[in-house]
N, CA, C and O of each residue as an XYZ file, in Angstrom:
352
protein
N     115.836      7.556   -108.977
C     115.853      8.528   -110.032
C     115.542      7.816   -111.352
O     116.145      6.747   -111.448
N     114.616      8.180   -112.588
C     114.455      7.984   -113.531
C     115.476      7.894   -114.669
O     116.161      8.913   -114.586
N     115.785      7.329   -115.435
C     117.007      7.214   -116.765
C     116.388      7.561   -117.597
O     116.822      8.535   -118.213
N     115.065      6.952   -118.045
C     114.725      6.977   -118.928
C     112.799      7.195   -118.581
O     111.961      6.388   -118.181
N     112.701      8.688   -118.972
C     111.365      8.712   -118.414
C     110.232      8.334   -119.318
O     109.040      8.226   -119.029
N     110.892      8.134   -120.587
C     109.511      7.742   -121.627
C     109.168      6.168   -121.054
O     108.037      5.913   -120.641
N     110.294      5.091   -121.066
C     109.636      3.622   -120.688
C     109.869      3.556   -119.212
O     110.118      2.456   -118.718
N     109.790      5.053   -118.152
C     110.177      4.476   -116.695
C     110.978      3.627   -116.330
O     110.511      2.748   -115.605
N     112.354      3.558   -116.651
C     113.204      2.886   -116.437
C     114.702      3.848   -114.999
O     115.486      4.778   -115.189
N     114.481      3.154   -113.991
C     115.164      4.041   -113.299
C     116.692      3.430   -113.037
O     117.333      2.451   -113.417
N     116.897      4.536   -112.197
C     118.810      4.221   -111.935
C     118.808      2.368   -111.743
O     119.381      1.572   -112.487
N     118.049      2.078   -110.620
C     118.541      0.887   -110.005
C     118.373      0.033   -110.672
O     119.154     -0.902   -110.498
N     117.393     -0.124   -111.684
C     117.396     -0.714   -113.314
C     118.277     -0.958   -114.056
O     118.486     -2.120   -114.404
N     119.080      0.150   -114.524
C     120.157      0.373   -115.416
C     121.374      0.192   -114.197
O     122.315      0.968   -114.366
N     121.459     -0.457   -113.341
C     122.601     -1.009   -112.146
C     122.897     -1.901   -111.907
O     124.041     -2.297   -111.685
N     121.352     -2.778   -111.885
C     120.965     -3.963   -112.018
C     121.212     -4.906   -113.319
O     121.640     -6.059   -113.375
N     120.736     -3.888   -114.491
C     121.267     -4.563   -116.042
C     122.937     -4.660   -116.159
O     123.575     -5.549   -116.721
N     123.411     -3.579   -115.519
C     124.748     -3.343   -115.982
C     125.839     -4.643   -114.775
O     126.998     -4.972   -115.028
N     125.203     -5.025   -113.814
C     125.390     -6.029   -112.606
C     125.350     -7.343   -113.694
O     126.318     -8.072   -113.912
N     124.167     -7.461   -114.249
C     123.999     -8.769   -114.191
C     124.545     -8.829   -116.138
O     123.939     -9.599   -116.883
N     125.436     -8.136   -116.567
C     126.491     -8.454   -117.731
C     126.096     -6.833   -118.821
O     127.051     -6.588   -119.558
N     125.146     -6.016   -118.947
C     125.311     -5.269   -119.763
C     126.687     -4.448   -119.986
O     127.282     -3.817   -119.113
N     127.017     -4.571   -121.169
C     127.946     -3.690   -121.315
C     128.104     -2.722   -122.629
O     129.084     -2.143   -123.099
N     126.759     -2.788   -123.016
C     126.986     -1.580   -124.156
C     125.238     -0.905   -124.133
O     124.315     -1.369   -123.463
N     125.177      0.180   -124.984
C     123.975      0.573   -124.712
C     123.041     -0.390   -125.532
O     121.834     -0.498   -125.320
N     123.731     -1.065   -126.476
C     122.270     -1.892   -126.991
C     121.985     -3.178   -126.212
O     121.121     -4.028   -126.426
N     122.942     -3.114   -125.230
C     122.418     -4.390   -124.093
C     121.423     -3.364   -123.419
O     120.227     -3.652   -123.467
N     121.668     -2.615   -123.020
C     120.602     -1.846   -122.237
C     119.384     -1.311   -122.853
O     118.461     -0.739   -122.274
N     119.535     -1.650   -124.495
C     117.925     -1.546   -125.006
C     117.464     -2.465   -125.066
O     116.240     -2.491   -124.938
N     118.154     -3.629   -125.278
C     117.506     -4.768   -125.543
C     117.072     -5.171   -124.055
O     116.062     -5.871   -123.969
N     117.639     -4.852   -123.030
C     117.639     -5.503   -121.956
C     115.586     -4.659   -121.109
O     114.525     -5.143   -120.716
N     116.239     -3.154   -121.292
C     115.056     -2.171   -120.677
C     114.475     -1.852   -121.541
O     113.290     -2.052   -121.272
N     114.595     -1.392   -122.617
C     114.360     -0.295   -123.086
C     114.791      1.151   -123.560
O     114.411      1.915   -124.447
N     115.226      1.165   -123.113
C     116.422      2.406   -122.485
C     117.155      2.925   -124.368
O     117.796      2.429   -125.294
N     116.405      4.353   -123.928
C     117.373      4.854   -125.658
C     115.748      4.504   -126.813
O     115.434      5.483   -127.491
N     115.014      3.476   -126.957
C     114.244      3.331   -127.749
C     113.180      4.551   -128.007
O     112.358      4.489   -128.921
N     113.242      5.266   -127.433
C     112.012      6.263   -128.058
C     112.926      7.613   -128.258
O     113.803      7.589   -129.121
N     112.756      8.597   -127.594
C     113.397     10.010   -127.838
C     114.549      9.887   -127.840
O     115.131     10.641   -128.619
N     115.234      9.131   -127.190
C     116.823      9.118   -127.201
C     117.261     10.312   -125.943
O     118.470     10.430   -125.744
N     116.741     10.789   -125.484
C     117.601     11.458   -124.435
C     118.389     10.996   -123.496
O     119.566     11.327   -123.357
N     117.629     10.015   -122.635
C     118.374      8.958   -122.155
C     120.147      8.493   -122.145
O     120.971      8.488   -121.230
N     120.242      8.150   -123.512
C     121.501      7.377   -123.536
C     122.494      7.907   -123.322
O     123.394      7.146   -123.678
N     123.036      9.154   -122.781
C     123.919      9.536   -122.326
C     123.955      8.962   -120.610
O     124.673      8.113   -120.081
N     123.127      9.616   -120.184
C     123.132      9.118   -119.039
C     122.984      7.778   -118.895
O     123.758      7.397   -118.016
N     122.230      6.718   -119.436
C     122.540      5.170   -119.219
C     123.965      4.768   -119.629
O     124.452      3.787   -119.068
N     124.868      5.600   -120.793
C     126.025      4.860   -120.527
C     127.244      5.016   -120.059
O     128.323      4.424   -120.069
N     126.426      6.673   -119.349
C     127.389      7.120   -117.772
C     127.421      5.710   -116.545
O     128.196      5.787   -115.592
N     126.570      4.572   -116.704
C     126.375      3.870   -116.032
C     127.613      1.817   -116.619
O     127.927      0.755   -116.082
N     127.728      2.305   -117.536
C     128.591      1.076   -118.230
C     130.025      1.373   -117.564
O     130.431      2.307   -116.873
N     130.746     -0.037   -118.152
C     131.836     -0.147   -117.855
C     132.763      1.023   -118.494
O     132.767      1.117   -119.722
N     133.798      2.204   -117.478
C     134.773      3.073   -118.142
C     133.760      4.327   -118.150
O     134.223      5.416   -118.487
N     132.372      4.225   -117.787
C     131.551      5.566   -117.803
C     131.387      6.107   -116.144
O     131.458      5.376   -115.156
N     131.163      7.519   -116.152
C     131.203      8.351   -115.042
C     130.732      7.767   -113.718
O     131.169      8.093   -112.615
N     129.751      6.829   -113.972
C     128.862      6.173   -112.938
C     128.862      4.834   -112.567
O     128.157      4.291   -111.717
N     130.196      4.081   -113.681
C     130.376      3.000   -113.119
C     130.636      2.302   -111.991
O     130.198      1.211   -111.625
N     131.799      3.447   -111.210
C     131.971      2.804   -109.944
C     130.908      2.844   -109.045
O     131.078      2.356   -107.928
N     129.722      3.400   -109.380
C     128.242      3.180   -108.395
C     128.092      1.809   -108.521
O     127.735      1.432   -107.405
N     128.162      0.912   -109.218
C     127.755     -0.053   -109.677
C     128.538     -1.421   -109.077
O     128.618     -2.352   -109.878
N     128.670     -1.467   -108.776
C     129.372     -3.352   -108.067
C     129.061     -3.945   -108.090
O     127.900     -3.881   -108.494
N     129.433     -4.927   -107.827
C     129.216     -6.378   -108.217
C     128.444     -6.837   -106.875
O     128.958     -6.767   -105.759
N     127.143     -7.313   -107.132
C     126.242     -7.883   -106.223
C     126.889     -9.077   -105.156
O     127.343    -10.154   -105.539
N     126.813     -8.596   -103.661
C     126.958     -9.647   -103.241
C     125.713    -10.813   -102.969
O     125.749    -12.022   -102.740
N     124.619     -9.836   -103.112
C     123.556    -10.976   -103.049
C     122.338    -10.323   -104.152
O     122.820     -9.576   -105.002
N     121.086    -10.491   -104.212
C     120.348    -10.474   -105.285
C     120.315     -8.714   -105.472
O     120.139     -8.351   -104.309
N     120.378     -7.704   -106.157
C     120.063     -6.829   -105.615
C     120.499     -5.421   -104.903
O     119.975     -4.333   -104.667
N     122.021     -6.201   -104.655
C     122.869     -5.622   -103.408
C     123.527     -4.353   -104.173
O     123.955     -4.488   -105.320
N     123.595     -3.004   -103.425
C     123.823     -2.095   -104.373
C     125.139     -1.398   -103.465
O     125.315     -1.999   -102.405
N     125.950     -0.407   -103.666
C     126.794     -0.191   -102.869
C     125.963      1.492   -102.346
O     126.562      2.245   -101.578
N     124.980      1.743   -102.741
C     123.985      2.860   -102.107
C     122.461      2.668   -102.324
O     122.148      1.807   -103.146
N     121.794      3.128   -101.904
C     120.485      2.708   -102.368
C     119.910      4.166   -103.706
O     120.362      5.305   -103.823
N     118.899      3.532   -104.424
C     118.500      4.472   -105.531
C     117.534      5.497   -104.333
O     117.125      5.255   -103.198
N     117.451      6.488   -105.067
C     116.766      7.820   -104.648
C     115.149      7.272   -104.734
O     114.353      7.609   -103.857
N     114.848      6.631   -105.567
C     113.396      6.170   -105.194
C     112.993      4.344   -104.751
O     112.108      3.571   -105.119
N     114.232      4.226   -103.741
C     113.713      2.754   -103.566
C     112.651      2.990   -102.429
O     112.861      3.751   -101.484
N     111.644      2.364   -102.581
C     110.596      2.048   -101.707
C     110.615      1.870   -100.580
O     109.962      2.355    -99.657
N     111.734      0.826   -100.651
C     111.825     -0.060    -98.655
C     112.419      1.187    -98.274
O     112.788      0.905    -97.134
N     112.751      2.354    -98.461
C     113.315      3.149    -97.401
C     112.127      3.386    -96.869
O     111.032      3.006    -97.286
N     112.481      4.304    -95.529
C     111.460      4.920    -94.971
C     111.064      6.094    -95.304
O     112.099      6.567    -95.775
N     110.226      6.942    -95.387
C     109.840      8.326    -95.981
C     110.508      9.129    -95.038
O     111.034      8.808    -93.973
N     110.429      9.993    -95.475
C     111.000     11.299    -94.405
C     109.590     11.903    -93.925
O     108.498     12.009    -94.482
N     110.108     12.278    -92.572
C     109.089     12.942    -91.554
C     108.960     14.220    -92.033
O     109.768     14.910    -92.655
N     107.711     14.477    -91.620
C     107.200     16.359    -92.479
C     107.818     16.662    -90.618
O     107.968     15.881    -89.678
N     108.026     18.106    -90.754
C     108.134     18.895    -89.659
C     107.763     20.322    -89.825
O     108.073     21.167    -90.666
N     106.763     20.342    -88.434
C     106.003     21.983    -88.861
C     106.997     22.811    -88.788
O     108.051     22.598    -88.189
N     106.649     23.967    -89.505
C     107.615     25.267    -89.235
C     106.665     26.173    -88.575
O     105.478     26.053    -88.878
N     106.945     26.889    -87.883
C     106.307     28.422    -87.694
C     106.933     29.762    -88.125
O     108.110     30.013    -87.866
N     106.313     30.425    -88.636
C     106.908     31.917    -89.011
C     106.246     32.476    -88.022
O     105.087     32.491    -87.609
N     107.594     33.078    -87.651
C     107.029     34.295    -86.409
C     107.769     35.734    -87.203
O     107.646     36.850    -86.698
């Protein structure tokens, strides 16, 4: 999922910043981007900080990367299968 759609900055971004020490939103501008243009954004990036709605998504990496779910647009998943329908 996107955070920030003006500089494309997505969830696992702002998970990853907030993993590896962000803890306020101007770490997360300085870090992404995040908040620098329209500002819509920054609510939701600092639903993602320490004491915000989305922190406990966030854990502490056991290895590079390591997330406790995967983001809605990570790649290495596999796609989902189309399945025909018929209307009868």
């Amino acid at each position: 999922m996107f955070i920030c759609v003006c500089n494309a900055i997505t969830e696992r971004q702002v998970q990853e910043a907030v993993t590896s020490g962000a803890r306020s939103l101007s770490d997360l501008e300085a870090q992404l981007g995040v908040g620098g243009c329209c500002g819509c954004c920054r609510d939701t990036a600092a639903d993602y900080l320490p004491g915000g709605r989305y922190a406990g998504c966030v854990t502490e990496a056991q290895e590079e990367g390591a997330f406790e779910s995967d983001a809605a647009n990570d790649s290495s998943l596999m796609p989902m299968q189309a399945v025909a329908v018929s209307r009868a």
